[in-house]
VEXVEX-967479 format. One record per atom (N, C-alpha, C): residue number from 1; atom name; x, y, z. Coordinates in steps of 0.2 Angstrom, whole numbers. Layout:
# VEXVEX-967479
@num = NUM, atomo = CA, px = X, py = Y, pz = Z
...
# end
This chain:
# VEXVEX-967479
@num = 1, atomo = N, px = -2, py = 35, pz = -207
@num = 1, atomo = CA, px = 4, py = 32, pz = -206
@num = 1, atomo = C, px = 6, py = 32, pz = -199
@num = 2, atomo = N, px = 10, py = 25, pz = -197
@num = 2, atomo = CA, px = 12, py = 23, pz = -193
@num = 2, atomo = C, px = 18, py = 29, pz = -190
@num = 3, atomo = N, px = 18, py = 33, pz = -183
@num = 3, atomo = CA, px = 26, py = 37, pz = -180
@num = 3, atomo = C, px = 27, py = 32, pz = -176
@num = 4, atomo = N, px = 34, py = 28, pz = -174
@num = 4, atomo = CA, px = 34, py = 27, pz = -167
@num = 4, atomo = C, px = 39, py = 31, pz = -167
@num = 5, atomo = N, px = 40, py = 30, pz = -160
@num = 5, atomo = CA, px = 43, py = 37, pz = -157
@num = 5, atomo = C, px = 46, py = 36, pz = -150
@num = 6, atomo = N, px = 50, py = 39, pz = -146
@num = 6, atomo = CA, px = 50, py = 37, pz = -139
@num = 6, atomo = C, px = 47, py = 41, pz = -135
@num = 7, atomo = N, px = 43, py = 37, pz = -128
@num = 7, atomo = CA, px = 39, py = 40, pz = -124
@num = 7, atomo = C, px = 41, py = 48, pz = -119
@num = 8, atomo = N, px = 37, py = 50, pz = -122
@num = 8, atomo = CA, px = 38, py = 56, pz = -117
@num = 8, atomo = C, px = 32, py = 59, pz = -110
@num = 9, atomo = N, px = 34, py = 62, pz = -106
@num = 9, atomo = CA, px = 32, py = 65, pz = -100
@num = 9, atomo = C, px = 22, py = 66, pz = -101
@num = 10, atomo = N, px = 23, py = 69, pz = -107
@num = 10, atomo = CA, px = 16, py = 72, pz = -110
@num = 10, atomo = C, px = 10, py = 66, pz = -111
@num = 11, atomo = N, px = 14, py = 59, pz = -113
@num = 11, atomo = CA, px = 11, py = 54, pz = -116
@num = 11, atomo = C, px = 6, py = 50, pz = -108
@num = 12, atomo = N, px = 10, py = 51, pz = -104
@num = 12, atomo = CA, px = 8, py = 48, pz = -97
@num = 12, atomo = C, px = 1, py = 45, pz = -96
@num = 13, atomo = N, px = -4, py = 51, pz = -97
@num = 13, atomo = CA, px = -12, py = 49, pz = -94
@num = 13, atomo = C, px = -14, py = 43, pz = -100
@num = 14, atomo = N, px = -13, py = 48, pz = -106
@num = 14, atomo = CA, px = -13, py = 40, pz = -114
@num = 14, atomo = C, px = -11, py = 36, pz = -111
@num = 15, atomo = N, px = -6, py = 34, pz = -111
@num = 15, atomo = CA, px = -2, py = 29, pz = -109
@num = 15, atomo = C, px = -6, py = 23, pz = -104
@num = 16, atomo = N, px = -7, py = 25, pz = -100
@num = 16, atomo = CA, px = -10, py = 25, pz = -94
@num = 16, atomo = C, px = -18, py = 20, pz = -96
@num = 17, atomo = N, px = -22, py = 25, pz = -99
@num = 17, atomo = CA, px = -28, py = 25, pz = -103
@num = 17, atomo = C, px = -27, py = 18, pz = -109
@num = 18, atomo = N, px = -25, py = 17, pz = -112
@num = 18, atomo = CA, px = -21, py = 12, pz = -115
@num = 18, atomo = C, px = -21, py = 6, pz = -114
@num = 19, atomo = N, px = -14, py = 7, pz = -108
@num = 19, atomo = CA, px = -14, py = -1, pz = -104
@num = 19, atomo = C, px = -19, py = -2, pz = -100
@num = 20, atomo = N, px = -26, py = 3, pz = -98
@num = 20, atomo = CA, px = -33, py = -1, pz = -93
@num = 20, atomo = C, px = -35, py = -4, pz = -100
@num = 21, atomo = N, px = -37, py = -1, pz = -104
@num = 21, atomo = CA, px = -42, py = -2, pz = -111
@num = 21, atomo = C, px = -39, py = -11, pz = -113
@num = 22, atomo = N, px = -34, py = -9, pz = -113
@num = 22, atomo = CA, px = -30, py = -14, pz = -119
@num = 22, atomo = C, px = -31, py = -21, pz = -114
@num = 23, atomo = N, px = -29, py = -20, pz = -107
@num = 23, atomo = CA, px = -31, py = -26, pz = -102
@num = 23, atomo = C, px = -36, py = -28, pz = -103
@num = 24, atomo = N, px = -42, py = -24, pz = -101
@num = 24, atomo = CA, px = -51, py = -24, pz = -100
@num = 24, atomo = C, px = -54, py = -28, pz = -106
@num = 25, atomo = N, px = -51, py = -26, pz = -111
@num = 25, atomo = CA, px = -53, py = -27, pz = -118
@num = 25, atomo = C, px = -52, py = -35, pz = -119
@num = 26, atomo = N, px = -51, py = -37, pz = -116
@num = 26, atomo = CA, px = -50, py = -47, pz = -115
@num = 26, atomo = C, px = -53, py = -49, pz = -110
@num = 27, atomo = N, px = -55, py = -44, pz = -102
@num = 27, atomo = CA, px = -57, py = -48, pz = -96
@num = 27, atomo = C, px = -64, py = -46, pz = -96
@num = 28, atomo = N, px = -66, py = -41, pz = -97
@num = 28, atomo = CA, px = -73, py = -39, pz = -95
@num = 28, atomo = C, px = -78, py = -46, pz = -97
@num = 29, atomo = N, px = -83, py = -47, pz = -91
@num = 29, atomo = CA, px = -85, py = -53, pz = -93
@num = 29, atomo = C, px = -84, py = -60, pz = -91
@num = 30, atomo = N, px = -78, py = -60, pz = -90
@num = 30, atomo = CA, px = -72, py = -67, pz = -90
@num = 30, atomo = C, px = -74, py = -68, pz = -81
@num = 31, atomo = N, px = -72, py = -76, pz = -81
@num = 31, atomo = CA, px = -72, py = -76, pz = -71
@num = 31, atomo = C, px = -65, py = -73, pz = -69
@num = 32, atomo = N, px = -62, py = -73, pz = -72
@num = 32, atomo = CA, px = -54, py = -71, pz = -71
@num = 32, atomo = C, px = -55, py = -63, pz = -71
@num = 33, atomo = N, px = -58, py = -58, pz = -73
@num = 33, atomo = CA, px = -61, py = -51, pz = -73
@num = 33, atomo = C, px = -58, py = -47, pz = -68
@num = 34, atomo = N, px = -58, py = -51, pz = -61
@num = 34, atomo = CA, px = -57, py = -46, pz = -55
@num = 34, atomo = C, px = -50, py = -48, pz = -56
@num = 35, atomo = N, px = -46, py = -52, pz = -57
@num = 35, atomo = CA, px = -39, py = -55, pz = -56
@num = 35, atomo = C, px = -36, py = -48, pz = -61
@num = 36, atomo = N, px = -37, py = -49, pz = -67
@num = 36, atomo = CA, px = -35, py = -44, pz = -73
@num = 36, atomo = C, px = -38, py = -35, pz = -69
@num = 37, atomo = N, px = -41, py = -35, pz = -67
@num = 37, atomo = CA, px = -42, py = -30, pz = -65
@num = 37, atomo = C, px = -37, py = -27, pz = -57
@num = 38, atomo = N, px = -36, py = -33, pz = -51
@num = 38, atomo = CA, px = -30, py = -32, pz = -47
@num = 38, atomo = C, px = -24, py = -29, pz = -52
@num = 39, atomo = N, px = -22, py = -34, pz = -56
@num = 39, atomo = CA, px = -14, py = -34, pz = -60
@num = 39, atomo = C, px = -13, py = -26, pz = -63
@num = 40, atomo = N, px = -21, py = -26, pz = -67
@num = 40, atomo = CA, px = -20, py = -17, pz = -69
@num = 40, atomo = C, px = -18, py = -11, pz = -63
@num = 41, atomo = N, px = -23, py = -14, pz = -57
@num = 41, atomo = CA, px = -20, py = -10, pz = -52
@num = 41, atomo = C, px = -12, py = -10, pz = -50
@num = 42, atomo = N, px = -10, py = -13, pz = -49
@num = 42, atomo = CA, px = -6, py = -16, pz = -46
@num = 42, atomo = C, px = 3, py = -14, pz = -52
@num = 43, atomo = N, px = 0, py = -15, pz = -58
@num = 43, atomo = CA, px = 3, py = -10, pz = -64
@num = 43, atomo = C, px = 5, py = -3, pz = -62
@num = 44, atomo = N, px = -2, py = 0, pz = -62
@num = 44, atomo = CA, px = -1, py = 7, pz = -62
@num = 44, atomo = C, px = 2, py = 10, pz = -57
@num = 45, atomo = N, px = 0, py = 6, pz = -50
@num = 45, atomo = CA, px = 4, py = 10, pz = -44
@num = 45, atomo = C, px = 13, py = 9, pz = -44
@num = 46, atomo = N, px = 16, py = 5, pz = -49
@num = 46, atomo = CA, px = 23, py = 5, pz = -51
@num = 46, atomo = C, px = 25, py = 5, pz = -56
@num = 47, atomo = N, px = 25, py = 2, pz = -59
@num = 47, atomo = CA, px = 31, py = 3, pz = -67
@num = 47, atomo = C, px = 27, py = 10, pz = -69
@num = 48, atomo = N, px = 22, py = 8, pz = -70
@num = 48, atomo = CA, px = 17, py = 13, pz = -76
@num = 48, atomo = C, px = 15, py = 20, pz = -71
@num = 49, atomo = N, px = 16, py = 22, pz = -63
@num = 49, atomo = CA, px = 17, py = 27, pz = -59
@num = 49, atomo = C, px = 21, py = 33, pz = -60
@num = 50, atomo = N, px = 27, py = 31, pz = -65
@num = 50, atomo = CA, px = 32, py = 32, pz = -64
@num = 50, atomo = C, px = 35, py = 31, pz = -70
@num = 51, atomo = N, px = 33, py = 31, pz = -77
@num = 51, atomo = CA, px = 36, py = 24, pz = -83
@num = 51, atomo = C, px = 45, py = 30, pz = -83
@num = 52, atomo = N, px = 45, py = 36, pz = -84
@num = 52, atomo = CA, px = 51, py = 37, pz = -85
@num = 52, atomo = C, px = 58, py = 34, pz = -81
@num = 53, atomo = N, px = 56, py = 33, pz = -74
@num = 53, atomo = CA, px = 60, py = 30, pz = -67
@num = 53, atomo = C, px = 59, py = 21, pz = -70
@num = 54, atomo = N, px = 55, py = 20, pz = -72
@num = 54, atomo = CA, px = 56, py = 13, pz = -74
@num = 54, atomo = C, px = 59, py = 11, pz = -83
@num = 55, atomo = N, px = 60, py = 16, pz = -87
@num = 55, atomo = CA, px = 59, py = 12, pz = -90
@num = 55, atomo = C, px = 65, py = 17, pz = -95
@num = 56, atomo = N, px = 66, py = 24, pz = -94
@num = 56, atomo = CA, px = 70, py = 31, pz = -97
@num = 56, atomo = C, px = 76, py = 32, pz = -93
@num = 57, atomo = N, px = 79, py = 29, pz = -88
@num = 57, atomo = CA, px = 84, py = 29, pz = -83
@num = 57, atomo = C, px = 92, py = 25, pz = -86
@num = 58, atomo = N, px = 89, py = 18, pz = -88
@num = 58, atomo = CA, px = 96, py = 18, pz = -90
@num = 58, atomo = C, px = 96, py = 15, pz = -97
@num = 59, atomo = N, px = 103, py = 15, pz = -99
@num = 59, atomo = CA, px = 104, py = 16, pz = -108
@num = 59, atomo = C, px = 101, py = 10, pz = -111
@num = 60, atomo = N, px = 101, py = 5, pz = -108
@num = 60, atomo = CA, px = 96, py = -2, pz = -111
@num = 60, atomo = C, px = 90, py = -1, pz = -110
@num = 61, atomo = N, px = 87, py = 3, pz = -108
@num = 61, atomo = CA, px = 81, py = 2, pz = -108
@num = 61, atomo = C, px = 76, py = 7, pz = -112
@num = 62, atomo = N, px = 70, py = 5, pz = -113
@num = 62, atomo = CA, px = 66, py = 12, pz = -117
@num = 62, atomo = C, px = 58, py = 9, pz = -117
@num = 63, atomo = N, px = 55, py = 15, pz = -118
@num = 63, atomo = CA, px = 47, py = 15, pz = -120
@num = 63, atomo = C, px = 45, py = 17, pz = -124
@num = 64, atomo = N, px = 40, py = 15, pz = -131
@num = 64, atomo = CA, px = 40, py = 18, pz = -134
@num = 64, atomo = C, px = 32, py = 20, pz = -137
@num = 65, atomo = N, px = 32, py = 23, pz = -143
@num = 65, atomo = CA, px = 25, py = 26, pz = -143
@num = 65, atomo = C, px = 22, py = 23, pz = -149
@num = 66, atomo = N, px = 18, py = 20, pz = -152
@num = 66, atomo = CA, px = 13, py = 21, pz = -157
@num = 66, atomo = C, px = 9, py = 27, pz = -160
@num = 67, atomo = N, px = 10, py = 30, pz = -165
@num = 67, atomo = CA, px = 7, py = 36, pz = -164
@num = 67, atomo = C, px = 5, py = 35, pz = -171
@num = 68, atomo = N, px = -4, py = 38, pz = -172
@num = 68, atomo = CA, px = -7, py = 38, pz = -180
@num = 68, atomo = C, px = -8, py = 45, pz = -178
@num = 69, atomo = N, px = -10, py = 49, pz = -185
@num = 69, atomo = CA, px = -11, py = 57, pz = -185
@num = 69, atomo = C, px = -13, py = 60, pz = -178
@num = 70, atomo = N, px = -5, py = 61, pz = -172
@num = 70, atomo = CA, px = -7, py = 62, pz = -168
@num = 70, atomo = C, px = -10, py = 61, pz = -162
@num = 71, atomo = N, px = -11, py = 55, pz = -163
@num = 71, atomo = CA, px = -16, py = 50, pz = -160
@num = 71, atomo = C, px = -10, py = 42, pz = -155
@num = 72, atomo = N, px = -10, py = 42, pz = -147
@num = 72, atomo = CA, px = -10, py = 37, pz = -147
@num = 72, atomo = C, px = -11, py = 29, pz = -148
@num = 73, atomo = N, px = -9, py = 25, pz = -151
@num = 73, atomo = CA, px = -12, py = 20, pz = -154
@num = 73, atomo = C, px = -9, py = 13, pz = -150
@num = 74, atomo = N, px = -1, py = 14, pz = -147
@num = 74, atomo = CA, px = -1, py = 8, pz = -145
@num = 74, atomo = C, px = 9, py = 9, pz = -142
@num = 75, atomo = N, px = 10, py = 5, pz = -136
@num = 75, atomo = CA, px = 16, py = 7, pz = -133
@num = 75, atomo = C, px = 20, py = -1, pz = -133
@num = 76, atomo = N, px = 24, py = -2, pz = -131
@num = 76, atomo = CA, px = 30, py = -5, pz = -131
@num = 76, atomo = C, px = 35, py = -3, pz = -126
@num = 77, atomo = N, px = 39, py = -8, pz = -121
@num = 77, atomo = CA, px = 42, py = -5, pz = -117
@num = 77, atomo = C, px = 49, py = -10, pz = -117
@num = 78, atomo = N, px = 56, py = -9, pz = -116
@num = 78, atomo = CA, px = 61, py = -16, pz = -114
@num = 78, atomo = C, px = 64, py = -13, pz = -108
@num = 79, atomo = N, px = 66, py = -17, pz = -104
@num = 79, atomo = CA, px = 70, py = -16, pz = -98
@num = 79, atomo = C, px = 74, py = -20, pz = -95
@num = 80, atomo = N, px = 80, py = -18, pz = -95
@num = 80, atomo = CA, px = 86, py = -22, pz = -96
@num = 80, atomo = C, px = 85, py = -26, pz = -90
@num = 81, atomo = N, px = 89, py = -33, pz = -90
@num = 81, atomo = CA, px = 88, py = -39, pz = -85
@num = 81, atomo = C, px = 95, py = -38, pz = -81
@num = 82, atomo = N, px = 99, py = -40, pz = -88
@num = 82, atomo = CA, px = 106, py = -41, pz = -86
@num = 82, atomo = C, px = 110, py = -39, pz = -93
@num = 83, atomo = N, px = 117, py = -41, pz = -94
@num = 83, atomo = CA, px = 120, py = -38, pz = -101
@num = 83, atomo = C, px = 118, py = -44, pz = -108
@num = 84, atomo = N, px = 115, py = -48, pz = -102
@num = 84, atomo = CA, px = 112, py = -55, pz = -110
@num = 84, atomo = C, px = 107, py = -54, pz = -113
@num = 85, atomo = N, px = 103, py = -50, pz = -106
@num = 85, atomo = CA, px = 94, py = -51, pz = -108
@num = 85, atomo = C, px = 90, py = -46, pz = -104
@num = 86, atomo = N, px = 83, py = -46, pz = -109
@num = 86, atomo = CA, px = 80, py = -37, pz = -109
@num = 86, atomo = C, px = 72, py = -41, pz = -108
@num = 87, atomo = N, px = 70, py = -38, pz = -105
@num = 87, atomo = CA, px = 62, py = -40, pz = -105
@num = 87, atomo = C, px = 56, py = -35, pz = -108
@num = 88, atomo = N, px = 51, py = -38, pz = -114
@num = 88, atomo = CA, px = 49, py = -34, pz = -116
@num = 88, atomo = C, px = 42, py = -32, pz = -111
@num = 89, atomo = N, px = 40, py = -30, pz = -111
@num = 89, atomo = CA, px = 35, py = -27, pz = -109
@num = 89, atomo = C, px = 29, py = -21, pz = -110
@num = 90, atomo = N, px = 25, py = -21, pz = -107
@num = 90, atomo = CA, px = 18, py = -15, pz = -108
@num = 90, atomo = C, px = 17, py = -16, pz = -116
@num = 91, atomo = N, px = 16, py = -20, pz = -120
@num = 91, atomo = CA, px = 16, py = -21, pz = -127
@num = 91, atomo = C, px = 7, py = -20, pz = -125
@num = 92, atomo = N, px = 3, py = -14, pz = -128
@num = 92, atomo = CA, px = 0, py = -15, pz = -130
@num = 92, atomo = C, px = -6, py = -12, pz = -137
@num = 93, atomo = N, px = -11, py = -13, pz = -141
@num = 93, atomo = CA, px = -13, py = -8, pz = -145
@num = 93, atomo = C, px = -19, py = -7, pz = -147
@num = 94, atomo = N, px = -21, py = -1, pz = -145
@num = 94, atomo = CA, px = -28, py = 4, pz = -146
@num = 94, atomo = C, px = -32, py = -4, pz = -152
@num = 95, atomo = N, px = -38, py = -5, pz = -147
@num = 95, atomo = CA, px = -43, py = -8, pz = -153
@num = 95, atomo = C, px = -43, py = -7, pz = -157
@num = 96, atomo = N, px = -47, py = 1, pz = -159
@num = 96, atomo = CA, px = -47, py = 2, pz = -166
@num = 96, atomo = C, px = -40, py = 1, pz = -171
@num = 97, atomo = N, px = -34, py = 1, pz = -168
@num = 97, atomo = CA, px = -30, py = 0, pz = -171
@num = 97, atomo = C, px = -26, py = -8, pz = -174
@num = 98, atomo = N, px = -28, py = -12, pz = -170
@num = 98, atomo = CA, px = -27, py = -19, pz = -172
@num = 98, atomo = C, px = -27, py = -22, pz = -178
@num = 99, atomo = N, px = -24, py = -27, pz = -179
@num = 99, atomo = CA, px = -21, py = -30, pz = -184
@num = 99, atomo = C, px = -20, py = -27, pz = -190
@num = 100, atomo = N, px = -18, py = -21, pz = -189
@num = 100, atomo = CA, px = -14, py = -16, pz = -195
@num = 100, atomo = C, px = -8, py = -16, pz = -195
@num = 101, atomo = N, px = -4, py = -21, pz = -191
@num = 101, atomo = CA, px = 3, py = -20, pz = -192
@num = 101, atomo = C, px = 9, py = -16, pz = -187
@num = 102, atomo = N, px = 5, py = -13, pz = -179
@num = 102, atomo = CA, px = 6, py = -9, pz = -176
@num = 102, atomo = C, px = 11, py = -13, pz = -172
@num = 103, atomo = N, px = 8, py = -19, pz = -169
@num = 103, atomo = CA, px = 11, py = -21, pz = -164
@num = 103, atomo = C, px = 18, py = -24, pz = -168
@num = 104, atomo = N, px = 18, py = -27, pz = -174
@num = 104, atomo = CA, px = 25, py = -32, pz = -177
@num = 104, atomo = C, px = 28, py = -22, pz = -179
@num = 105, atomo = N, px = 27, py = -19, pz = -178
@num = 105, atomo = CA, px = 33, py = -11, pz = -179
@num = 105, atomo = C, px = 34, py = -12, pz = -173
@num = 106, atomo = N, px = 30, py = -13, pz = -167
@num = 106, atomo = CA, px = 33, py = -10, pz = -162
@num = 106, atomo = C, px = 41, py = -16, pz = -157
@num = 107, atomo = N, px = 36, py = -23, pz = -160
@num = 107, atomo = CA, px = 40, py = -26, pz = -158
@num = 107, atomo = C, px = 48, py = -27, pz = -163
@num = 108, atomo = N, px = 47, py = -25, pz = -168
@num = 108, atomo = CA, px = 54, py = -22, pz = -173
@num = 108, atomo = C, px = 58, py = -18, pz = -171
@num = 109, atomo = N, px = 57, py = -13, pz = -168
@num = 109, atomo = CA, px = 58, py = -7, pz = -165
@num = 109, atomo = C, px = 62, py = -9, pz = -159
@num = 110, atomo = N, px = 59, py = -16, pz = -155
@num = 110, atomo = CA, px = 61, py = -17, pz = -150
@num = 110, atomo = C, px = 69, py = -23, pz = -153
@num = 111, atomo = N, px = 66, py = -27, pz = -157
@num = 111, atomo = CA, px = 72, py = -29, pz = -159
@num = 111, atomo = C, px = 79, py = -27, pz = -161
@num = 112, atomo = N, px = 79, py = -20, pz = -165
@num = 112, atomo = CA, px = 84, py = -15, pz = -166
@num = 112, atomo = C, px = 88, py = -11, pz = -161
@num = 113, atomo = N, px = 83, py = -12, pz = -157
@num = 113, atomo = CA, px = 88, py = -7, pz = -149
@num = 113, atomo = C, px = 88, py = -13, pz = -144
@num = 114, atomo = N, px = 87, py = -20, pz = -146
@num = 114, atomo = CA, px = 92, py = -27, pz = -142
@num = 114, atomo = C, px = 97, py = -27, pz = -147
@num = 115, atomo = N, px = 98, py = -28, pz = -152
@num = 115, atomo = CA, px = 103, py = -29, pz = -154
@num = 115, atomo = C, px = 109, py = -22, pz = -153
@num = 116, atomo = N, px = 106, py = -16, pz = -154
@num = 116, atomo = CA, px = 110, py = -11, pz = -154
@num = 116, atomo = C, px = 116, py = -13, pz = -147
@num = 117, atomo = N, px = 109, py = -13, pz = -143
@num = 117, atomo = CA, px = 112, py = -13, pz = -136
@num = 117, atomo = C, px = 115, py = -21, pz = -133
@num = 118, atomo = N, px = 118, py = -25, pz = -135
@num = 118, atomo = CA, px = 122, py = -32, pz = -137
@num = 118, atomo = C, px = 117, py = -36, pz = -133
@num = 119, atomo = N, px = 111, py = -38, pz = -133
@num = 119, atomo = CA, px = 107, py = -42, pz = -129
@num = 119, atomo = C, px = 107, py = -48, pz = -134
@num = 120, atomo = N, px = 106, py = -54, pz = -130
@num = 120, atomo = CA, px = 106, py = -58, pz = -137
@num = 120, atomo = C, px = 100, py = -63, pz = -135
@num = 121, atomo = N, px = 95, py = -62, pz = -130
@num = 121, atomo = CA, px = 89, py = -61, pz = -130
@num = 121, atomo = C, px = 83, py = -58, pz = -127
@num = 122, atomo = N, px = 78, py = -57, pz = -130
@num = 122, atomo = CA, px = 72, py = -56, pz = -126
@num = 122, atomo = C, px = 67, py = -59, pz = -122
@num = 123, atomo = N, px = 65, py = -58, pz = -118
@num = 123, atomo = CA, px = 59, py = -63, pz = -115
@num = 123, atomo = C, px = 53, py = -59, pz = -111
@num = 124, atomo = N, px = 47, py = -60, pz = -111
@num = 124, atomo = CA, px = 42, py = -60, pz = -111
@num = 124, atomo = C, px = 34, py = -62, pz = -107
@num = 125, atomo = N, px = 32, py = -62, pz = -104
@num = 125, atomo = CA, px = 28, py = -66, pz = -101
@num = 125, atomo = C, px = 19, py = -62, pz = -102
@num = 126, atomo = N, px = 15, py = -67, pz = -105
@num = 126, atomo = CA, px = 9, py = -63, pz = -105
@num = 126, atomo = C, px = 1, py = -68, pz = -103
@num = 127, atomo = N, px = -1, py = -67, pz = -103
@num = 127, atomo = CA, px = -8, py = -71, pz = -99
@num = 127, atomo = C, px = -12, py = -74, pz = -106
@num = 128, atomo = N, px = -13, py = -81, pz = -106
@num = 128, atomo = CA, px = -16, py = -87, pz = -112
@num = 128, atomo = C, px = -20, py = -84, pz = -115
@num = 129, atomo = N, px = -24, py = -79, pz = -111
@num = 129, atomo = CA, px = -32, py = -78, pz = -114
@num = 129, atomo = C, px = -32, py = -70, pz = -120
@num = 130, atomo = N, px = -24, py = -68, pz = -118
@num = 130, atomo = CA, px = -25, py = -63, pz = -125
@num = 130, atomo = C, px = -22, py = -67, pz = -131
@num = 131, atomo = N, px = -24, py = -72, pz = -135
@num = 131, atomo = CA, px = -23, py = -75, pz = -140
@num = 131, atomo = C, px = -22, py = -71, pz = -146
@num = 132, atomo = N, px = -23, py = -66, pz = -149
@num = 132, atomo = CA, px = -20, py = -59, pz = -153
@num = 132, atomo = C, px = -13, py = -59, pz = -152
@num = 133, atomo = N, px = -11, py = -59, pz = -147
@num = 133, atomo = CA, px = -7, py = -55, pz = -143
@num = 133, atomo = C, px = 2, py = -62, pz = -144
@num = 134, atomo = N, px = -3, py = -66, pz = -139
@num = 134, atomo = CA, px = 2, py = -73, pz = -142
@num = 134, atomo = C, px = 2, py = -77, pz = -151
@num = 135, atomo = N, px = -3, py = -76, pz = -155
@num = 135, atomo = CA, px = -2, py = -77, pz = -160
@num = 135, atomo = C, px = 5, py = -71, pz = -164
@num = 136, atomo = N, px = 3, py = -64, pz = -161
@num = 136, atomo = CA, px = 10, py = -62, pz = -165
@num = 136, atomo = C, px = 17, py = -61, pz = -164
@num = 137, atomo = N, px = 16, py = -63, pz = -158
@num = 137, atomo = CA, px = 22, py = -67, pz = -155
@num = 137, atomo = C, px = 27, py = -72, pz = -157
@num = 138, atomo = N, px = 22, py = -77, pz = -157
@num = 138, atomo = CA, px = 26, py = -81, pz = -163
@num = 138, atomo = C, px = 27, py = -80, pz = -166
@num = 139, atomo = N, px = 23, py = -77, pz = -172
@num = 139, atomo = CA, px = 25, py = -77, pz = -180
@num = 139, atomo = C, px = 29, py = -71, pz = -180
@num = 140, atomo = N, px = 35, py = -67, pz = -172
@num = 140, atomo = CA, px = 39, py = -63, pz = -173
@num = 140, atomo = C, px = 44, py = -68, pz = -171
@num = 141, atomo = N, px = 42, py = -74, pz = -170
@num = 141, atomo = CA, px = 50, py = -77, pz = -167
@num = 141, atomo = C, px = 52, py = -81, pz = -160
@num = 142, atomo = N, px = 46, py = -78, pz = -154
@num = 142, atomo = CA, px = 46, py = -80, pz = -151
@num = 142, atomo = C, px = 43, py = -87, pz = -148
@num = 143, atomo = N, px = 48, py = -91, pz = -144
@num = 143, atomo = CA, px = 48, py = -96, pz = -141
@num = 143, atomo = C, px = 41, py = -100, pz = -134
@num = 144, atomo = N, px = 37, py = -101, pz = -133
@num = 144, atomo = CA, px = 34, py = -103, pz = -127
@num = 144, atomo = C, px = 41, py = -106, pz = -124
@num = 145, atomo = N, px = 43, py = -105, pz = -118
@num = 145, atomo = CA, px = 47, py = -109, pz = -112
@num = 145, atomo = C, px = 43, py = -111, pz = -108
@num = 146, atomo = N, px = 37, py = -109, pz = -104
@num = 146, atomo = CA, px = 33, py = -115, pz = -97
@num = 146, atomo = C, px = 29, py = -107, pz = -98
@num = 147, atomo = N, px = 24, py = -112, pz = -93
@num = 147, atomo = CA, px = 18, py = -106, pz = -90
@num = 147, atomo = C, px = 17, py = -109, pz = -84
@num = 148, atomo = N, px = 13, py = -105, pz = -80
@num = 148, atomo = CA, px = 12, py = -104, pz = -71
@num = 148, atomo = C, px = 5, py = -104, pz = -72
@num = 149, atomo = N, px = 3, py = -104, pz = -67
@num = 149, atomo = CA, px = -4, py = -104, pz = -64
@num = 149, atomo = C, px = -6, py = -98, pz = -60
@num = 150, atomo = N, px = -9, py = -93, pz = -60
@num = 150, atomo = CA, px = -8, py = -91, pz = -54
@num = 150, atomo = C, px = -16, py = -88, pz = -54
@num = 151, atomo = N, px = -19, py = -91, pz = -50
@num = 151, atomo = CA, px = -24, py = -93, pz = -47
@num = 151, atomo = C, px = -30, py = -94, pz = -54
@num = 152, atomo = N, px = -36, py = -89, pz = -58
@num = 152, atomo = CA, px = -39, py = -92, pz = -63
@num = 152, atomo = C, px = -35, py = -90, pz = -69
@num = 153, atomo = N, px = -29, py = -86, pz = -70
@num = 153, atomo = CA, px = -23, py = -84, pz = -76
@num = 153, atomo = C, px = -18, py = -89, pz = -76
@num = 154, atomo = N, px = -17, py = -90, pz = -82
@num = 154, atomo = CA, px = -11, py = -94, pz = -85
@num = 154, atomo = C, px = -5, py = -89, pz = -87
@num = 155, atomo = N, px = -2, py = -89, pz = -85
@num = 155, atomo = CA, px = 4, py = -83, pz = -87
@num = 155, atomo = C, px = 9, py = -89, pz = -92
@num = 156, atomo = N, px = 10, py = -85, pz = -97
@num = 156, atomo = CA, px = 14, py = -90, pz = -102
@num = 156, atomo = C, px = 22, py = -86, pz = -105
@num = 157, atomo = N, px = 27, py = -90, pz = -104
@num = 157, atomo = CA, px = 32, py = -85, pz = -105
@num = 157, atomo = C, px = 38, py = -89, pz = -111
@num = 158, atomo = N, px = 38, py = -83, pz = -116
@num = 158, atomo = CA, px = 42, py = -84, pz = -120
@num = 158, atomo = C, px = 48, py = -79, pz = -121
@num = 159, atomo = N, px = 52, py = -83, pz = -126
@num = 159, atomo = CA, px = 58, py = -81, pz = -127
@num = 159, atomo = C, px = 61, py = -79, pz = -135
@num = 160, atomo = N, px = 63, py = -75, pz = -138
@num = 160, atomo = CA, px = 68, py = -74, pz = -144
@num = 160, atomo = C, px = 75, py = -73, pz = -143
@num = 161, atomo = N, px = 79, py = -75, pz = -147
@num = 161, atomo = CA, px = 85, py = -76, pz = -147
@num = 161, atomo = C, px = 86, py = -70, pz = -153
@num = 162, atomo = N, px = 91, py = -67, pz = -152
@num = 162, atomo = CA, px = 92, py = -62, pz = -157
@num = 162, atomo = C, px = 98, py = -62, pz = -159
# end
């Protein structure tokens, strides 16, 4: 059985451990490899340094945890933009735990605490080459608006209306 839950202090190095894995697990191999590997770094030394100061601090925002028997499986993060709009983030989930249903909880989870908190959308940005990732995107609602270039990564950014 699936717990989600909200991030706590304890979860940190999981967490941590997680978001390399869940990265890695689409670049390894790729010419783009060292790009995704910059951006992990570049993650960890701020939002994910410090995820309580980024993400536990004010009322619109939170982090959350995918948990199976005790077990890290997969996180979710929203952080408020403005009073219209929340930006989802750090979505990601443990391999072995994929396409059981984790990530459309978690992105539910994130739907419940925009509407609670009066957002009336979400937006998102994630890189072409995790196709998993953008297939359940869509199929939760979300919109493609434009993508960017930046250097061998396509960064592709969408939107839900809630």
């Amino acid at each position: 059985m699936v717990y989600i839950r909200e991030y706590e202090p304890t979860d940190y190095l999981s967490v941590r451990q997680l978001f390399v894995s869940g990265q890695l697990d689409f670049a390894i191999g790729e010419i783009f490899e060292s790009e995704v590997r910059s951006y992990i770094q570049k993650s960890l030394d701020l939002d994910l340094k410090d995820i309580t100061s980024h993400y536990k601090t004010h009322d619109s925002s939170n982090f959350w945890i995918a948990e199976v028997s005790g077990e890290i499986k997969g996180t979710v993060a929203i952080q408020h933009h403005n009073k219209e709009s929340a930006e989802l983030r750090r979505m990601s989930v443990s391999r072995d735990a994929r396409r059981k249903g984790i990530g459309t909880l978690l992105l539910n989870t994130v739907d419940q605490f925009c509407k609670v908190h009066g957002y009336d959308h979400i937006f998102l940005s994630t890189v072409s080459h995790l196709v998993p990732a953008i297939r359940m995107y869509k199929s939760n609602g979300y919109q493609k608006t434009h993508t960017q270039s930046y250097g061998l990564l396509t960064v592709e950014h969408y939107i839900k209306y809630i």
